[in-house]
C-alpha positions as CSV (number, residue, x, y, z in Angstrom):
1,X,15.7,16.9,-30.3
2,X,12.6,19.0,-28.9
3,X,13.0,20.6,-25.9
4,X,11.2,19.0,-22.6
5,X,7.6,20.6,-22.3
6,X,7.0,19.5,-18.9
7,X,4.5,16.7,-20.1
8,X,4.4,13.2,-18.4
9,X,3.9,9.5,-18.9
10,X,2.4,7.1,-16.5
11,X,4.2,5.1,-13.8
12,X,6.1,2.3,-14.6
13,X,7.0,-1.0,-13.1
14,X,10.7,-1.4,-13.6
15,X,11.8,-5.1,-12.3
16,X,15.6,-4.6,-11.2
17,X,17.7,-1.6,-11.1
18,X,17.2,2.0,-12.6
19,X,20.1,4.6,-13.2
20,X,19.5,7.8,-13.9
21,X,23.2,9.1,-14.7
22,X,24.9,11.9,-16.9
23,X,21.9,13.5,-18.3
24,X,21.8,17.4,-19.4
25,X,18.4,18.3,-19.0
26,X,15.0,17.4,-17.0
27,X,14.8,13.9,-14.9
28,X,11.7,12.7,-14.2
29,X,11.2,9.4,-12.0
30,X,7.2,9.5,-11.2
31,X,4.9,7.5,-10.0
32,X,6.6,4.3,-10.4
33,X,7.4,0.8,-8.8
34,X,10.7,-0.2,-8.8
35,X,12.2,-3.8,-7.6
36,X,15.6,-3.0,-7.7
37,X,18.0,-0.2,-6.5
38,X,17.6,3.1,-7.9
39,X,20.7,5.3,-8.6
40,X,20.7,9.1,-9.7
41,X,24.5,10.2,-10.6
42,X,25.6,12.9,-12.0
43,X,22.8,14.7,-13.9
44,X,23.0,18.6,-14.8
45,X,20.6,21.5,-15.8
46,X,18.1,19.9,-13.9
47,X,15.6,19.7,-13.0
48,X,16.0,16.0,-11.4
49,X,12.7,14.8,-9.7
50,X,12.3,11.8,-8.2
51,X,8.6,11.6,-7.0
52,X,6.0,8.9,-6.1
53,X,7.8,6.1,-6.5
54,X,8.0,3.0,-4.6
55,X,11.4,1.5,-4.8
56,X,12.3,-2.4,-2.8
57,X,15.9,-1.9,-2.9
58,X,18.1,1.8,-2.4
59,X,17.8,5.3,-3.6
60,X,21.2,6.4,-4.1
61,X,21.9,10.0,-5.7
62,X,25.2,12.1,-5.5
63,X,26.6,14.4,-8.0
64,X,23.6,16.4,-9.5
65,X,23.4,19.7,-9.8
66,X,21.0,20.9,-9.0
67,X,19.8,18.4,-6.1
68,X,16.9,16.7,-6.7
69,X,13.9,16.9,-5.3
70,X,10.6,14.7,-4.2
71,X,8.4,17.5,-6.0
72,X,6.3,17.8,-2.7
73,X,5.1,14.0,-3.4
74,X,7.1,11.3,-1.0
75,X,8.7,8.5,-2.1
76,X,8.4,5.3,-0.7
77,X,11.9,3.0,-0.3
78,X,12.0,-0.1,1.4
79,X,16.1,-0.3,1.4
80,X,18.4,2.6,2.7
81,X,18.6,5.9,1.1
82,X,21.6,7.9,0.7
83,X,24.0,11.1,-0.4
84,X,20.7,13.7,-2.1
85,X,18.2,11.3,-1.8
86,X,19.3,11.0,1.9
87,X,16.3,12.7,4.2
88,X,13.7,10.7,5.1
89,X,10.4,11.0,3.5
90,X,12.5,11.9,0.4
């Protein structure tokens, strides 16, 4: 498997839930609409970045080391966000 360059795809629209769990390498959540909950669980070697996004339902990360961030770009979430994902404006 190549290693991940830092390149990027568009933003999707994702109708229902996303998880984002158990991976061991780069996360990248950009730029996207999601209409469903969005969970982020468990994910190492980093980074994890969850950026851009609109998500109608909850953001929900625990377990991911290291935490992940919003990449300086907000994330908007229409339902409560919790654990990592917690602060507002994340």
């Amino acid at each position: 498997m190549p290693a991940y360059d830092g390149a990027a795809c568009a933003g999707n629209t994702q109708t229902g839930a996303v998880s984002l769990s158990g991976n061991t390498g780069p996360v990248v959540l950009g730029g996207s609409t999601v209409t469903g909950a969005v969970s982020v669980t468990g994910n190492v070697g980093g980074p994890t970045v969850i950026e851009g996004n609109h998500i109608t339902g909850t953001l929900a990360c625990s377990g991911n080391t290291p935490a992940p961030t919003d990449g300086g770009t907000r994330n908007t979430v229409t339902g409560a966000r919790s654990g990592q994902c917690g602060a507002a404006g994340f």
